[in-house]
Backbone as CSV, one residue per row, in Angstrom:
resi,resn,N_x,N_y,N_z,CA_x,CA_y,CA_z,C_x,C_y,C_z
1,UNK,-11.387,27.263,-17.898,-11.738,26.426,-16.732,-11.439,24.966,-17.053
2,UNK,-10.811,24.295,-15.998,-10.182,22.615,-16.612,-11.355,22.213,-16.545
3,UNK,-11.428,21.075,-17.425,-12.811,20.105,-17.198,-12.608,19.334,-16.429
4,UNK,-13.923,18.839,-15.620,-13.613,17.735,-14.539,-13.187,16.384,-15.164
5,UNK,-12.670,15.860,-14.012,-12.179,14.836,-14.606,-13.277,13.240,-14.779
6,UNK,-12.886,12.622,-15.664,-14.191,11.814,-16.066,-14.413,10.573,-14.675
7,UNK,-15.616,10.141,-14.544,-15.372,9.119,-13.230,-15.629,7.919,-14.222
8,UNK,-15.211,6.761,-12.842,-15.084,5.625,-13.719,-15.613,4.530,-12.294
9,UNK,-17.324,4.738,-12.704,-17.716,3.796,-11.560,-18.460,4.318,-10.578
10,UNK,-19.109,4.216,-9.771,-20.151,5.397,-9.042,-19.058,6.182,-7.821
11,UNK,-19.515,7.442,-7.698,-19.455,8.009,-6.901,-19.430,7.780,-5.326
12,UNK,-18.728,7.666,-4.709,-18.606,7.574,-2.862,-19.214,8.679,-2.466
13,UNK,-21.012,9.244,-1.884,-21.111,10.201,-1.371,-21.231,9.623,0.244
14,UNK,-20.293,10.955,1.144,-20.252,10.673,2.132,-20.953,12.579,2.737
15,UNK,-21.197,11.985,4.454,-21.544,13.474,5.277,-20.418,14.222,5.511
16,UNK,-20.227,15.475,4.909,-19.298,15.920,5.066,-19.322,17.590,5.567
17,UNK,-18.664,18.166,6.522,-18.782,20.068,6.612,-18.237,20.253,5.536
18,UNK,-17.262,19.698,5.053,-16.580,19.812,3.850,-17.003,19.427,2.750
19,UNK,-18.496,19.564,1.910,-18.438,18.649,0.455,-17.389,18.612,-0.607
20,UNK,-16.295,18.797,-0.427,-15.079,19.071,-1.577,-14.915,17.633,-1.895
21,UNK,-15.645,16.866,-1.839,-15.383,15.559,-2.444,-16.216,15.842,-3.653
22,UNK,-17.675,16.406,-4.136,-18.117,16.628,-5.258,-17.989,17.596,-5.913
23,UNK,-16.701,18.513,-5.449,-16.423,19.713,-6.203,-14.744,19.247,-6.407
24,UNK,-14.522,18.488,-6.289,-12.421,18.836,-6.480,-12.944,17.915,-7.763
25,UNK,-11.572,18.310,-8.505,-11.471,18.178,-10.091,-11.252,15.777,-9.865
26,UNK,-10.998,15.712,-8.655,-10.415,13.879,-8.526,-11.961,13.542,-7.688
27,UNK,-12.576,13.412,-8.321,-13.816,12.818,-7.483,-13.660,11.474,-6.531
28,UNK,-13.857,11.111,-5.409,-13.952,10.015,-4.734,-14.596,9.199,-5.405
29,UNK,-14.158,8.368,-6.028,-14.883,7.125,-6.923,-15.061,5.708,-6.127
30,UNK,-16.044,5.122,-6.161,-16.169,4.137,-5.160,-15.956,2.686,-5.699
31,UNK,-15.152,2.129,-5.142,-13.852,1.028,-5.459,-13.084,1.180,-6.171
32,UNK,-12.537,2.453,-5.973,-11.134,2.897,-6.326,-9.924,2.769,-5.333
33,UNK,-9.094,2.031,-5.578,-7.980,2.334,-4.354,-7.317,3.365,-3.768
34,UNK,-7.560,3.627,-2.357,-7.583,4.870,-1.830,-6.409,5.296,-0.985
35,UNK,-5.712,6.302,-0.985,-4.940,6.951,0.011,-5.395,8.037,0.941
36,UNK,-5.080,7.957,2.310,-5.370,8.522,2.966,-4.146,9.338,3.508
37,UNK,-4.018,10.569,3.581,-2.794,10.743,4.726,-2.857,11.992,5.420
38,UNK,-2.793,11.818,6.595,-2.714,12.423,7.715,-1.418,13.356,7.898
39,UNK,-1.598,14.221,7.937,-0.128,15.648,7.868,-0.265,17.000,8.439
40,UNK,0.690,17.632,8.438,0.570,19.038,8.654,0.489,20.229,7.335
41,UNK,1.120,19.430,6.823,1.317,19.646,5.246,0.851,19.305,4.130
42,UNK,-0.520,19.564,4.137,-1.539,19.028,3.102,-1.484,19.311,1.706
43,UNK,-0.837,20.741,1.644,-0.492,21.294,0.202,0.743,20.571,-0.485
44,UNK,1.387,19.803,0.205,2.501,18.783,-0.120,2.314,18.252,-1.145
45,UNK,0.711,17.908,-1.340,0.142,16.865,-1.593,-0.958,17.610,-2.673
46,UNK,-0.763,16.628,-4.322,-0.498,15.576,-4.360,1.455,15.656,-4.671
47,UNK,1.722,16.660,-5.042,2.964,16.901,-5.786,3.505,16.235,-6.577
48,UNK,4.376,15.042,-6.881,4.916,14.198,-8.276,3.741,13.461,-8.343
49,UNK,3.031,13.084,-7.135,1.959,11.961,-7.308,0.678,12.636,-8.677
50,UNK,1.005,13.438,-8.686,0.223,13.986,-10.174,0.256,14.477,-11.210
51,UNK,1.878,13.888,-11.457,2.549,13.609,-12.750,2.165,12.169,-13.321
52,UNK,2.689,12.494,-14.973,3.110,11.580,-15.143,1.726,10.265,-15.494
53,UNK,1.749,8.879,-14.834,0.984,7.775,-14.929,-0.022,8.024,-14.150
54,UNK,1.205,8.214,-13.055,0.336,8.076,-11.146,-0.984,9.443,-11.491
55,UNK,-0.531,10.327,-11.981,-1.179,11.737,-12.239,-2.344,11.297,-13.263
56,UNK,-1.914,10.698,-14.134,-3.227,10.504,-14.920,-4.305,9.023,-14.659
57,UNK,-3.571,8.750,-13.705,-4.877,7.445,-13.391,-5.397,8.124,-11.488
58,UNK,-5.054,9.297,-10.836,-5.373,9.811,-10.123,-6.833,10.486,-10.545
59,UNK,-6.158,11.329,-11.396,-7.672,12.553,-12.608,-8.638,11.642,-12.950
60,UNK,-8.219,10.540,-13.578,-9.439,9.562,-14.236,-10.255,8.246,-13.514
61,UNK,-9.613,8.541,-11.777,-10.438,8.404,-10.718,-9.686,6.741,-10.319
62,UNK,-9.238,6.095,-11.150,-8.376,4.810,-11.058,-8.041,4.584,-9.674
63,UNK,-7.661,5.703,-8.906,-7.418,5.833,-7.088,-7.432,7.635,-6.570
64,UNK,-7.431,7.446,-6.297,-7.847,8.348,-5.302,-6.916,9.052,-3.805
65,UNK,-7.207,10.373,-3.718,-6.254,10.665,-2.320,-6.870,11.704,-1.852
66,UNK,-7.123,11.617,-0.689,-7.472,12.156,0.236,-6.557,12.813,1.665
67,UNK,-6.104,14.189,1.653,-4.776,14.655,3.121,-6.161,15.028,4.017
68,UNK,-5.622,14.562,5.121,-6.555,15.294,6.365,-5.482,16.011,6.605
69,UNK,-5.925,17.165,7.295,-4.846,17.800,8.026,-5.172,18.657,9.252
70,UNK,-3.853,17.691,10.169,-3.573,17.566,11.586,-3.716,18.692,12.459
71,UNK,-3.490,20.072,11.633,-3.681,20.596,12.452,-5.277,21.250,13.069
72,UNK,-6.037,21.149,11.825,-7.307,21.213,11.845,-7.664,20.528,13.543
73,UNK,-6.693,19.420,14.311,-7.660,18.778,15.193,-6.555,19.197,16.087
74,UNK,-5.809,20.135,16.456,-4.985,20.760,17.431,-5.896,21.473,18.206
75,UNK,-4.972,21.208,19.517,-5.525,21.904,20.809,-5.338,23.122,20.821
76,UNK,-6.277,24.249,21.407,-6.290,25.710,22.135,-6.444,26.556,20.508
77,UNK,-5.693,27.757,21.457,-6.149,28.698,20.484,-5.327,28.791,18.816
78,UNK,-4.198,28.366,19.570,-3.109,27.874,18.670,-2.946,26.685,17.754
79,UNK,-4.050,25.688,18.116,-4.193,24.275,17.881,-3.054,23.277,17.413
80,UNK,-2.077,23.238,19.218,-1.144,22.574,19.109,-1.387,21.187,18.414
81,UNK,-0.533,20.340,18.282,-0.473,19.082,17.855,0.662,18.904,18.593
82,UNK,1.929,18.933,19.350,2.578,18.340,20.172,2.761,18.911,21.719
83,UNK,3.798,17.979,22.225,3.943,18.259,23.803,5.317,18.050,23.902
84,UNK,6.240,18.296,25.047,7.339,18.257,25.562,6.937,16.291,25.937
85,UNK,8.265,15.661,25.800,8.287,14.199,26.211,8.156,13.952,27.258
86,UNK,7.131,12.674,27.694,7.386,12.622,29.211,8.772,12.097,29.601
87,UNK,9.027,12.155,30.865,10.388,11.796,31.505,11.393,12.250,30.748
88,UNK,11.221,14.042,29.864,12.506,14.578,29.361,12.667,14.105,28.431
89,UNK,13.711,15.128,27.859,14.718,15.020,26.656,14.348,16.091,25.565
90,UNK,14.815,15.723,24.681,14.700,16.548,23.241,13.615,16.522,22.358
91,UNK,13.252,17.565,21.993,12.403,18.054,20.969,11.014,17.405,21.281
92,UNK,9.611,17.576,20.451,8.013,17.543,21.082,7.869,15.839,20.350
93,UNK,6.889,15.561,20.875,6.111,14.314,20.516,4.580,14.853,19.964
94,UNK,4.687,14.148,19.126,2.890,14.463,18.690,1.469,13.784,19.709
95,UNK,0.626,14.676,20.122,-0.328,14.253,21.140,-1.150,13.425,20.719
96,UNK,-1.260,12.328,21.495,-2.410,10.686,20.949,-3.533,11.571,21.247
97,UNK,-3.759,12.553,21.871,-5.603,12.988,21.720,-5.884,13.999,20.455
98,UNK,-4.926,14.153,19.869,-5.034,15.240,18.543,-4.874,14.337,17.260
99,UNK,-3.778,13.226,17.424,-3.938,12.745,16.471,-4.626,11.160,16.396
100,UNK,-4.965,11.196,17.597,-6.035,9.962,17.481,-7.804,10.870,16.904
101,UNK,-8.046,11.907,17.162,-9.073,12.037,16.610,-8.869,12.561,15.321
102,UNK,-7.820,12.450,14.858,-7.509,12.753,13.473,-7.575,11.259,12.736
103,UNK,-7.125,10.309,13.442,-7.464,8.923,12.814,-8.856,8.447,12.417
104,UNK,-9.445,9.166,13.998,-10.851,8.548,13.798,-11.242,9.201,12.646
105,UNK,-11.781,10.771,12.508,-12.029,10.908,11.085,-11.842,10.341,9.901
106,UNK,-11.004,9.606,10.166,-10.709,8.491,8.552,-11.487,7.184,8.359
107,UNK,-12.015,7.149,9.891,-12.301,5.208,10.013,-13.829,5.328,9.340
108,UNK,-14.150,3.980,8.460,-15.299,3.961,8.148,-15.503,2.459,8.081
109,UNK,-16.779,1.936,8.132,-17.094,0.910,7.912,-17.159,-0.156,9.549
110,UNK,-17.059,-1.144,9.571,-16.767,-1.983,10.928,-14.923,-2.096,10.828
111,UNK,-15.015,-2.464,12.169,-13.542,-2.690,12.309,-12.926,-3.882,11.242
112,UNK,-13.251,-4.819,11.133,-13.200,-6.057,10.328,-12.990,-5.491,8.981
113,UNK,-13.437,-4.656,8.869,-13.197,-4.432,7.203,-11.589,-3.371,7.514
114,UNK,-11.303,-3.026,7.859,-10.142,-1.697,8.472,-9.309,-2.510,7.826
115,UNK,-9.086,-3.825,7.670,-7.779,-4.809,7.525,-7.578,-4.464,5.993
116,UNK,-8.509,-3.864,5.473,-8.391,-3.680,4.001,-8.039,-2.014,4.045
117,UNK,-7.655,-1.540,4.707,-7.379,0.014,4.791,-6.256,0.221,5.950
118,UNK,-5.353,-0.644,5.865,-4.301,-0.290,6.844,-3.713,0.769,7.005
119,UNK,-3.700,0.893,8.560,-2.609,2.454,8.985,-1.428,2.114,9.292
120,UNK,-1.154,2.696,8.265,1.077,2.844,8.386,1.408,4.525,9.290
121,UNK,2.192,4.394,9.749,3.184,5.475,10.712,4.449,5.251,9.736
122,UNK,4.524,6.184,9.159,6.310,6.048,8.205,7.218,6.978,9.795
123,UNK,7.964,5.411,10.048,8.804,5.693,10.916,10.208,4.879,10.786
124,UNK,11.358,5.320,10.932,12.524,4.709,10.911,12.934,3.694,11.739
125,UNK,11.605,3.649,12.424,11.629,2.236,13.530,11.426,0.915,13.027
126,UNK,9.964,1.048,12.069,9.323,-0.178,11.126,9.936,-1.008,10.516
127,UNK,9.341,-1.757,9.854,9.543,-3.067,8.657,10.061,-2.096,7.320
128,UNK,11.113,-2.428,6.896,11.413,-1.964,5.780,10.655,-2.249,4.988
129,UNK,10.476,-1.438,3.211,9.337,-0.632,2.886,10.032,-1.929,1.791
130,UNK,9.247,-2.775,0.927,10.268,-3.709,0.044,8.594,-3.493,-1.146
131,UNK,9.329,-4.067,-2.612,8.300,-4.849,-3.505,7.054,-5.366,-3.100
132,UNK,7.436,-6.249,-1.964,6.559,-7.425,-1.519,5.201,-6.913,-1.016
133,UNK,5.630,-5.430,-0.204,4.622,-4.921,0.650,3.901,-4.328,0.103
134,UNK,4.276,-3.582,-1.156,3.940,-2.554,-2.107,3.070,-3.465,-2.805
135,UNK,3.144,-4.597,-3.399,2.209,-5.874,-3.746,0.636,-6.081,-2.971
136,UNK,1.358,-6.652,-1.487,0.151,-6.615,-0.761,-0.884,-5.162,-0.731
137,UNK,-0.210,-4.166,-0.307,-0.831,-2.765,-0.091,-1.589,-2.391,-1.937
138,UNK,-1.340,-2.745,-2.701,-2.050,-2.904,-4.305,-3.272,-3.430,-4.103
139,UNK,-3.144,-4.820,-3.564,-4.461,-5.766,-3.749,-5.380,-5.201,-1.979
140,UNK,-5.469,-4.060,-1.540,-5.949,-3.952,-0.327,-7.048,-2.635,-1.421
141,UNK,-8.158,-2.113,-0.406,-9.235,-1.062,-0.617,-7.737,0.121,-0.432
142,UNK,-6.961,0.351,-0.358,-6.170,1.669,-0.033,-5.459,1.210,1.633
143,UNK,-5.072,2.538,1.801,-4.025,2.756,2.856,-4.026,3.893,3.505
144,UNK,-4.310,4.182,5.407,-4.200,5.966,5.967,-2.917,5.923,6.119
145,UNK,-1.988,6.348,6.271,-0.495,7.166,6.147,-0.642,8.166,7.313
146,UNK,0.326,7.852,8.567,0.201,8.997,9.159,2.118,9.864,8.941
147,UNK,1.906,11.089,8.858,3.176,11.760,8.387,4.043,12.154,9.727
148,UNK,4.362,12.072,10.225,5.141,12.295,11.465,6.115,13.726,11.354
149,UNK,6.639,14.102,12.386,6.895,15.126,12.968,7.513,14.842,14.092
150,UNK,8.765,15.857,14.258,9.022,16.012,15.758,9.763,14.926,16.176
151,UNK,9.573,14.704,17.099,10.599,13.313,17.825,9.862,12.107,17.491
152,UNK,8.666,12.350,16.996,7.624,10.840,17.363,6.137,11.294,17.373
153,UNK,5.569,10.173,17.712,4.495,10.044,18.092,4.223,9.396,19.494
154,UNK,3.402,9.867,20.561,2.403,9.074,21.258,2.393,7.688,21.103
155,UNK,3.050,6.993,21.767,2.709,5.476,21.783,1.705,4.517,21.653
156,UNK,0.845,5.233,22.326,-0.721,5.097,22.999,-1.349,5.292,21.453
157,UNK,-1.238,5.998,20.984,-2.085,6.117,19.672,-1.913,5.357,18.587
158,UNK,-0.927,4.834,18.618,-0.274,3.770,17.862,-0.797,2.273,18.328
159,UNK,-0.550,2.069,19.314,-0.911,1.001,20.357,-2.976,0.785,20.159
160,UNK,-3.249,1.975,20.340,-4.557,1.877,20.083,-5.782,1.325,18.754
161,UNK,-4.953,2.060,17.784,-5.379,1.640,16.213,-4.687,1.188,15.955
162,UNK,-3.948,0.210,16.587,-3.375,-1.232,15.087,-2.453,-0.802,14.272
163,UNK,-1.787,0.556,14.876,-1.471,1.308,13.548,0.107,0.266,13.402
164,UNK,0.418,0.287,12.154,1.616,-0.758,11.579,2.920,0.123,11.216
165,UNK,4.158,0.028,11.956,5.135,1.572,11.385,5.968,0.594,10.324
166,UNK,6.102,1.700,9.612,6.951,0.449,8.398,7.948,1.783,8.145
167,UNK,8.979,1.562,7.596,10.591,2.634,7.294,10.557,2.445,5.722
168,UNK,11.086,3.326,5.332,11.422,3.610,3.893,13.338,3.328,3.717
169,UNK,13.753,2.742,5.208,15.486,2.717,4.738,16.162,3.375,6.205
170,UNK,17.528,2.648,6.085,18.029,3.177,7.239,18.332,4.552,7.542
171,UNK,17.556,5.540,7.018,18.473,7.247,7.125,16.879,7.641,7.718
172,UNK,17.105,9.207,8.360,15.883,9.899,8.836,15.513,10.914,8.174
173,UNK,14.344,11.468,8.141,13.778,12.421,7.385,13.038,13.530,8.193
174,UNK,13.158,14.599,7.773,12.531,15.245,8.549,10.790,15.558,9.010
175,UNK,10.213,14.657,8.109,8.689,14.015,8.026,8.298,12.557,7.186
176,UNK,7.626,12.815,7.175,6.869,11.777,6.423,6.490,11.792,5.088
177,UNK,6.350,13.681,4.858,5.485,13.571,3.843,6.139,12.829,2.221
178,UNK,7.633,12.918,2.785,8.350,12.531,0.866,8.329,10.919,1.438
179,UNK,8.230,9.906,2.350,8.181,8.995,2.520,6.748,8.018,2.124
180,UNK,5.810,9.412,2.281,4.313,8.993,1.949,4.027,8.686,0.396
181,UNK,4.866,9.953,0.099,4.803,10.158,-1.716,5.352,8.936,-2.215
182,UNK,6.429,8.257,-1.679,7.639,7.668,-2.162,6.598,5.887,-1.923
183,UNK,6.197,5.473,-0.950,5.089,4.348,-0.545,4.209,4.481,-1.288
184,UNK,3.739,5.461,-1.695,2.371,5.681,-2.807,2.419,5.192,-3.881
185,UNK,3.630,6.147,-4.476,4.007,5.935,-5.923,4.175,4.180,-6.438
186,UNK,4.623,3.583,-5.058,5.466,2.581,-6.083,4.443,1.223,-5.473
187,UNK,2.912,1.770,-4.637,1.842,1.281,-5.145,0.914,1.444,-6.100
188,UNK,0.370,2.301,-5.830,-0.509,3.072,-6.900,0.160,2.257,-8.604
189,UNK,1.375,2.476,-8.433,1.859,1.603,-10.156,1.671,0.167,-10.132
190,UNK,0.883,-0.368,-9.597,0.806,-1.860,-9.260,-0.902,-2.051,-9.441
191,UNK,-1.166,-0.990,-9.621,-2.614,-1.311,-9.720,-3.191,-1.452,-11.044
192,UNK,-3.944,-2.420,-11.595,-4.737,-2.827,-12.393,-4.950,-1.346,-13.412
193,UNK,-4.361,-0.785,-14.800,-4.822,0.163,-15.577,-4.160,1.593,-15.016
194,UNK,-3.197,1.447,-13.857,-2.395,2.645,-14.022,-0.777,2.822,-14.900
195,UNK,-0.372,1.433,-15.251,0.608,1.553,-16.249,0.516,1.003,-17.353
196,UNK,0.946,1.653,-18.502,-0.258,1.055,-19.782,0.389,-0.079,-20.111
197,UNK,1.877,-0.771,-20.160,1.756,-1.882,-20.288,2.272,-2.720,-18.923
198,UNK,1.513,-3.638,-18.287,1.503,-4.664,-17.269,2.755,-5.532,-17.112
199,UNK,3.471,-5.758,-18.635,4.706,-5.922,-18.480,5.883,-5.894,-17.750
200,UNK,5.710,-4.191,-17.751,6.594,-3.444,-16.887,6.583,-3.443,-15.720
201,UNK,6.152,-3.867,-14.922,6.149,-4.084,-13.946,6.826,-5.815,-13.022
202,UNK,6.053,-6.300,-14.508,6.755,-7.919,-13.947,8.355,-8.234,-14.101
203,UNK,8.751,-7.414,-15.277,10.307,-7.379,-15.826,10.984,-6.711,-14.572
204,UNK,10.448,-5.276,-14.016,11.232,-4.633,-13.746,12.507,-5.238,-12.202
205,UNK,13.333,-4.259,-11.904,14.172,-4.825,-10.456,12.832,-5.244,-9.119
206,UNK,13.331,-6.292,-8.492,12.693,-7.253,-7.581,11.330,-7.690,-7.763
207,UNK,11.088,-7.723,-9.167,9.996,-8.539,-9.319,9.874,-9.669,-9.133
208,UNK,10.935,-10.374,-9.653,11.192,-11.690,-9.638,12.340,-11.952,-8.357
209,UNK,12.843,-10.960,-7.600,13.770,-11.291,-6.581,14.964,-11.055,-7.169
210,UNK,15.539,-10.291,-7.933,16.401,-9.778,-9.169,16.529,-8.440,-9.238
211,UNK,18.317,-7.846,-9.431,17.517,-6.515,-10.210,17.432,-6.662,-11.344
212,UNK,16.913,-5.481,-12.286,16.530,-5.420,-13.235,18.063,-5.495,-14.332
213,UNK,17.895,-6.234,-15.593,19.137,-6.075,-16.425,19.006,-5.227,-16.867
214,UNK,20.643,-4.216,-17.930,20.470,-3.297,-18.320,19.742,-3.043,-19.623
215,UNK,19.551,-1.734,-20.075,18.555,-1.123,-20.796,19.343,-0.756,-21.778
216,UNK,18.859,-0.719,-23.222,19.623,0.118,-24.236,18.393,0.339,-25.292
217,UNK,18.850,1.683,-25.853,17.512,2.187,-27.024,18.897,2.915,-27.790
218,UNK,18.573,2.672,-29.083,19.038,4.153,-30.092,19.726,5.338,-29.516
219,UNK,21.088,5.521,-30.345,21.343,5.094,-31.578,22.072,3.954,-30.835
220,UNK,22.045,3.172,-32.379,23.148,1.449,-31.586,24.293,1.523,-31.389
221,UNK,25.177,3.142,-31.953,26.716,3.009,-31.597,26.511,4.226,-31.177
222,UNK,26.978,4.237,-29.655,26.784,6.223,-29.262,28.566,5.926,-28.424
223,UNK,29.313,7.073,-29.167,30.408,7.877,-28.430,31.606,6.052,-28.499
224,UNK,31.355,4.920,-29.399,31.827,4.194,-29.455,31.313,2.677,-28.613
225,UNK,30.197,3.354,-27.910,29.677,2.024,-26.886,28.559,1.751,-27.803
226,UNK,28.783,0.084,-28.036,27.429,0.103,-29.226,26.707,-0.959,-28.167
227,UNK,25.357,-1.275,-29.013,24.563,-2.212,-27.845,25.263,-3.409,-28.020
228,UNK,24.820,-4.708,-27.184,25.170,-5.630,-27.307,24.293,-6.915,-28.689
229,UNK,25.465,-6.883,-29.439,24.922,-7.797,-30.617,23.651,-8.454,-30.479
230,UNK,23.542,-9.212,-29.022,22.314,-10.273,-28.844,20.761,-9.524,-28.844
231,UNK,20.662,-8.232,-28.401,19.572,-7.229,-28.184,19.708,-6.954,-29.652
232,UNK,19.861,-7.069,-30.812,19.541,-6.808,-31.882,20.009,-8.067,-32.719
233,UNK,19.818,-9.168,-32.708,19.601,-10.297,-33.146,17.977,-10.979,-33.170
234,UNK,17.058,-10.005,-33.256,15.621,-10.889,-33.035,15.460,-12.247,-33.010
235,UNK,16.170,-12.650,-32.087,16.296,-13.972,-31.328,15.402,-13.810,-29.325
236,UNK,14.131,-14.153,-30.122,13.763,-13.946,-28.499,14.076,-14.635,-27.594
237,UNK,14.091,-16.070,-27.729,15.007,-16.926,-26.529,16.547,-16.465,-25.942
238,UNK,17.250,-16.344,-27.008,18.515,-15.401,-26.757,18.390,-14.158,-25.680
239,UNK,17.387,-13.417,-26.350,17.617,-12.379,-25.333,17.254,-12.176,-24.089
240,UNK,15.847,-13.294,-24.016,15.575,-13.571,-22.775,16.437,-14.297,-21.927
241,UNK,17.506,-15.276,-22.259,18.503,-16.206,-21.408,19.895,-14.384,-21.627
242,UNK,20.155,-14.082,-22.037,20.505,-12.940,-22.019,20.498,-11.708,-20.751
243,UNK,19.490,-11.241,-21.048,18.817,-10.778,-19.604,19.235,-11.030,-18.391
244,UNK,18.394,-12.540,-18.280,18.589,-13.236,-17.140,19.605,-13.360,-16.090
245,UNK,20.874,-13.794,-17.552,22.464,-13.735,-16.526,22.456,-12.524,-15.956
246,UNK,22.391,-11.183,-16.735,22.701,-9.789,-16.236,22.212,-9.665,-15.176
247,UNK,20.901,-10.103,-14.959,19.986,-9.770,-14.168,20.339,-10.212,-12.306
248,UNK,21.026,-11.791,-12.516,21.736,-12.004,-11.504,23.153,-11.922,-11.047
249,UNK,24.008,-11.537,-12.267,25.229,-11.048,-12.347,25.101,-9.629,-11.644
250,UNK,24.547,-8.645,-12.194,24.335,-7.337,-11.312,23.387,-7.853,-9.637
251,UNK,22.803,-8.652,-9.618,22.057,-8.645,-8.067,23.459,-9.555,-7.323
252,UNK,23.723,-10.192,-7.738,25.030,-11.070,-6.752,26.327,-10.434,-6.804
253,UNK,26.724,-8.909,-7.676,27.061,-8.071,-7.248,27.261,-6.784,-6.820
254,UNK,25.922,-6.466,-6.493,25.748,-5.195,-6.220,24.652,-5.424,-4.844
255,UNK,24.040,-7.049,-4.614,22.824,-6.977,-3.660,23.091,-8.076,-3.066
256,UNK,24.512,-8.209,-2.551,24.162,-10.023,-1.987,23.404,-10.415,-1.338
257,UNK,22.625,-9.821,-0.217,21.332,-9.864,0.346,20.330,-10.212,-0.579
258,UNK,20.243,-9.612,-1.027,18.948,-10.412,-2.348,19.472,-11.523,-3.244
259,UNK,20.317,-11.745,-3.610,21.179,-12.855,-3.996,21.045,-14.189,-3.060
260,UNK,21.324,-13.788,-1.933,20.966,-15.086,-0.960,19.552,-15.340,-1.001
261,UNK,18.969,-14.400,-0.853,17.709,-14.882,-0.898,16.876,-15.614,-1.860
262,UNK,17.496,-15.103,-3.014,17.353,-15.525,-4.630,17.429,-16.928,-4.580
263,UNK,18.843,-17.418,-3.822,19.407,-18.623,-3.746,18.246,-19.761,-2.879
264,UNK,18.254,-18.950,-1.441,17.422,-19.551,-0.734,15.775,-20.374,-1.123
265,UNK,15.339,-19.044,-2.219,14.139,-19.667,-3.009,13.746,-20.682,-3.724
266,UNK,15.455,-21.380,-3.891,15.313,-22.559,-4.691,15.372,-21.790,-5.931
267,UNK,15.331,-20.769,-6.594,15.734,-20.534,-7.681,17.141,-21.179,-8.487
268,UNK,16.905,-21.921,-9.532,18.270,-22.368,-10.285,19.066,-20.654,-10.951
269,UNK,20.023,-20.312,-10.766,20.862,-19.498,-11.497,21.398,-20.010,-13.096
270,UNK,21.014,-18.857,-13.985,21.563,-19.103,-15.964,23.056,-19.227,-15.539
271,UNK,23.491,-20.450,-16.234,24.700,-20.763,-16.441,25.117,-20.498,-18.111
């Protein structure tokens, strides 16, 4: 039998038909940063998100995740969750009265505090998904995620809760749920004690508005490509002005978009 996993900080008990918050092996830990997400596909979940870093600061309560699932709040006997579009066309829309009371189940606290628990819609319509946001969404109480389906969502339900659609990139997916995983991951690593060194994160691509320069480990001569002399000169100024060029040499050609922007910041470029 696995042992539970250790908590770190008191317990969140809430009213539940469901007590599986004091029986699942990830206890709801209270001021832990939280995910919420809303799906059809709850068993999705956690999947890579419980590998790995993300996986072991999940178990040891660091954050937390929570799937509702959508269909639980479907209509009839069948407990639809969509409808044919109004005024025609192709394929179902998801119903604002199924999945608005699927929202509500998530809301807690006064509205005023909600600003610290924002609802994203991963839709190909939104604000592209960047560093910056993944930053803000770190320093927030967590995030509900709704997973989409179908042609869409209900306008009205969107319109109603504040909800915020943000895109993961110009291509479509056939849900949400690898878009949810994919927004998670590359918060959840931003948080305070889920990557063991803090470093890594500040070095890595668009931290600084940069991508990242290249990487080399052992052995120092493989297949005739050896590293570059300066990465094994324990010269730390060197390798840091080193870096640097690469760092905007690969973004001004591979990202001119971020390059301008680089520029725009008033950043000086290594000469």
């Amino acid at each position: 039998m696995t042992k539970p996993a250790k908590s770190h900080g008191r317990i969140s008990i809430k009213a539940s038909a469901k007590p599986r918050a004091l029986l699942r092996e990830t206890p709801d830990i209270a001021a832990a940063w939280k995910a919420k997400v809303i799906t059809l596909f709850p068993d999705a979940f956690p999947g890579v998100l419980g590998q790995s870093l993300s996986g072991k600061a999940l178990h040891d309560g660091v954050w937390s995740l929570e799937t509702i699932d959508l269909r639980q709040f479907g209509m009839g006997r069948h407990r639809d969750v969509d409808d044919t579009p109004a005024g025609g066309g192709a394929g179902m829309v998801m119903r604002a009265d199924v999945l608005g009371a699927a929202i509500q189940s998530t809301l807690t606290g006064k509205s005023a505090d909600r600003s610290e628990q924002p609802i994203i819609y991963l839709s190909p319509r939104g604000a592209v998904f960047d560093q910056s946001m993944a930053r803000d969404l770190s320093a927030k109480r967590g995030v509900t995620l709704i997973c989409g389906r179908f042609e869409g969502v209900d306008q009205r339900v969107l319109d109603e809760f504040d909800v915020r659609e943000v895109s993961m990139g110009d291509y479509v997916l056939s849900g949400g749920e690898i878009a949810a995983q994919a927004l998670i991951d590359a918060t959840v690593r931003l948080i305070p004690g889920v990557l063991g060194n803090s470093l890594s994160t500040a070095e890595e691509s668009f931290s600084n508005g940069l991508l990242e320069y290249p990487q080399y480990t052992r052995p120092a001569d493989w297949m005739g490509h050896k590293i570059p002399s300066v990465l094994l000169s324990g010269h730390h100024a060197r390798v840091k002005a080193w870096r640097k060029k690469q760092s905007e040499a690969l973004t001004k050609d591979r990202r001119p978009d971020l390059w301008r922007s680089f520029l725009d910041s008033g950043a000086k470029p290594k000469r």
